[in-house]
C-alpha positions, 0 to 999 in steps of 0.5 A: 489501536482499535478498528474505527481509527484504522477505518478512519486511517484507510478512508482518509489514506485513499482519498489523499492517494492517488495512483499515477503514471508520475509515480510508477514506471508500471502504470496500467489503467486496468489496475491503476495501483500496479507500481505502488506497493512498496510505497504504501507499504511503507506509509502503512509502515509508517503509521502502523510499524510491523514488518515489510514483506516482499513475495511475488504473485504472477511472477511480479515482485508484491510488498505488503505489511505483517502488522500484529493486531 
């Protein structure tokens, strides 16, 4: 995988996404992605495989990807 597919990947990736009150009992408007990490992890996952990791930041459970690259 080279870097302009994974740019081309990002940029078609936050068009597609959006963040809602639907899709998260977490919701805030100040930061509007709050909720949707394990979800995009797993798409991220999905595309690119590697490793789910789960740690937690201001005491709030965090998923994101370890991907070798």
């Amino acid at each position: 995988m080279n870097r302009d597919f994974l740019f081309s990947w990002v940029r078609r990736f936050r068009a597609a996404l959006r963040f809602t009150t639907d899709s998260t009992c977490d919701w805030d408007e100040r930061c509007p992605s709050r909720g949707h990490c394990a979800a995009v992890a797993a798409l991220v996952h999905r595309l690119l495989g590697g490793q789910f990791v789960s740690t937690r930041v201001g005491g709030e459970s965090h998923w994101f990807n370890r991907v070798r690259g």
